[in-house]
C-alpha positions in Angstrom: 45.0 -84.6 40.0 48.1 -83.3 37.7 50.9 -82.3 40.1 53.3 -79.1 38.7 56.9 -78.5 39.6 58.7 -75.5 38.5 62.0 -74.9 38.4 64.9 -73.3 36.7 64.7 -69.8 39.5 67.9 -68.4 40.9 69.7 -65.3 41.1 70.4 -63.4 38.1 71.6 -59.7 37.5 69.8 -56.7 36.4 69.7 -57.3 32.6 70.0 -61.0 32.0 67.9 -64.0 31.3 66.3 -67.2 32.6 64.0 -70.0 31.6 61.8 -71.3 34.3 59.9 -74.9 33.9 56.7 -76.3 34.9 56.9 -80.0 34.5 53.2 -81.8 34.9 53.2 -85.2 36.0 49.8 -85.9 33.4 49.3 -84.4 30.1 48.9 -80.3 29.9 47.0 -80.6 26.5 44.1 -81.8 29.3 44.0 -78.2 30.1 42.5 -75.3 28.5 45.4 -73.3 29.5 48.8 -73.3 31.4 49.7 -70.2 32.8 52.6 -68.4 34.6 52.1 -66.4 38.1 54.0 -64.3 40.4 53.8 -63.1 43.7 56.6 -60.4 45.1 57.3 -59.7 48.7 54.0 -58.0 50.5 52.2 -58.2 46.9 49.8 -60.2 45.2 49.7 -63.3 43.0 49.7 -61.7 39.5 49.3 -63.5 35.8 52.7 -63.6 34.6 51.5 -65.5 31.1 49.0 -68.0 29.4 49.5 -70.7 26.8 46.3 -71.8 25.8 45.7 -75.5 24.3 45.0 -74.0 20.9 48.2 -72.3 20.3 47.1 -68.8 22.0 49.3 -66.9 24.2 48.6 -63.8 26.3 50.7 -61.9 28.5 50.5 -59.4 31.4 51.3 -55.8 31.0 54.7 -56.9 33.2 55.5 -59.4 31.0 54.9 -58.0 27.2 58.3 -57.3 24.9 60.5 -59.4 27.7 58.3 -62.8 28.3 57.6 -65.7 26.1 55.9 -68.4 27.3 55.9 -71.6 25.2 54.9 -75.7 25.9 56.5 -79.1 25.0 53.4 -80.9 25.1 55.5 -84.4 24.3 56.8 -83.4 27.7 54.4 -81.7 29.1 56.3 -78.9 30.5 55.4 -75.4 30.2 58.2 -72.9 30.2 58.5 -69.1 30.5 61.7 -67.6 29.2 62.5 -64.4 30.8 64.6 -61.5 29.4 66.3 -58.0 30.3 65.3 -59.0 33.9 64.9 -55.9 36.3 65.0 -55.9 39.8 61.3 -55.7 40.5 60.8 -59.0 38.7 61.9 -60.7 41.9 59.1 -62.7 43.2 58.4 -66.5 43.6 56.9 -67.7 39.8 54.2 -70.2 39.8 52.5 -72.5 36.9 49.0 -73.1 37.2 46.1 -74.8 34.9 42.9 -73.8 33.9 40.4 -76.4 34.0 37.2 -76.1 32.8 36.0 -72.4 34.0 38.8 -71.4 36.3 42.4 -71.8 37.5 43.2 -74.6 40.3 43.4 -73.8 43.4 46.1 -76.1 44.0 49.2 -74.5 43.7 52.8 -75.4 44.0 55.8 -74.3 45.6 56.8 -71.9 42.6 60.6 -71.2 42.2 62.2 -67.9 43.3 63.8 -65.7 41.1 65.9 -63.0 42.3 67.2 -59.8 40.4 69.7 -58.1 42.0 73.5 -56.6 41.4 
């Protein structure tokens, strides 16, 4: 089973920018899809982003104008650049695959990012 690690949270103030990256320990072109998730305090897991294996992306509503989500498949990291970061972005981000029909339902540790003057 592909293991994912993500990386590259922290804090960061209302406004600015950060790249977060899901390394794979196999090969993500395996996949139909990579994806980005996050879950906020007392909220649900929501998709963040997807990066399908033929070159398709799609984005949340939260996510559209401020998100890109891109893949190094030499790599195999998946990354998810994040700009003009507000405060209700804070949440714990987490990469996931889809296999087959649906995403795994193994999941990470995620990385936190917090917004916040």
């Amino acid at each position: 089973q592909v293991q994912l690690v993500e990386s590259g949270g922290g804090l960061v103030q209302p406004g600015g920018s950060l790249r977060l990256s899901c390394a794979a320990s196999g090969s993500i072109s395996n996949f139909v899809a990579m994806g980005w998730f996050r879950q906020g305090p007392g909220n649900q897991r929501d998709l963040v982003a997807v990066s399908g294996r033929d070159g398709s992306t799609n984005y949340g509503v939260i996510a559209k104008g401020r998100f890109t989500i891109s893949r190094d498949k030499s790599k195999n990291i998946v990354y998810l650049q994040m700009n003009s970061l507000k405060p209700e972005d804070t949440a714990i981000y987490y990469c996931n695959s889809f296999q087959r029909t649906a995403w795994s339902s193994s999941w990470g540790q995620g990385t936190q990012v917090t917004v916040s003057s």
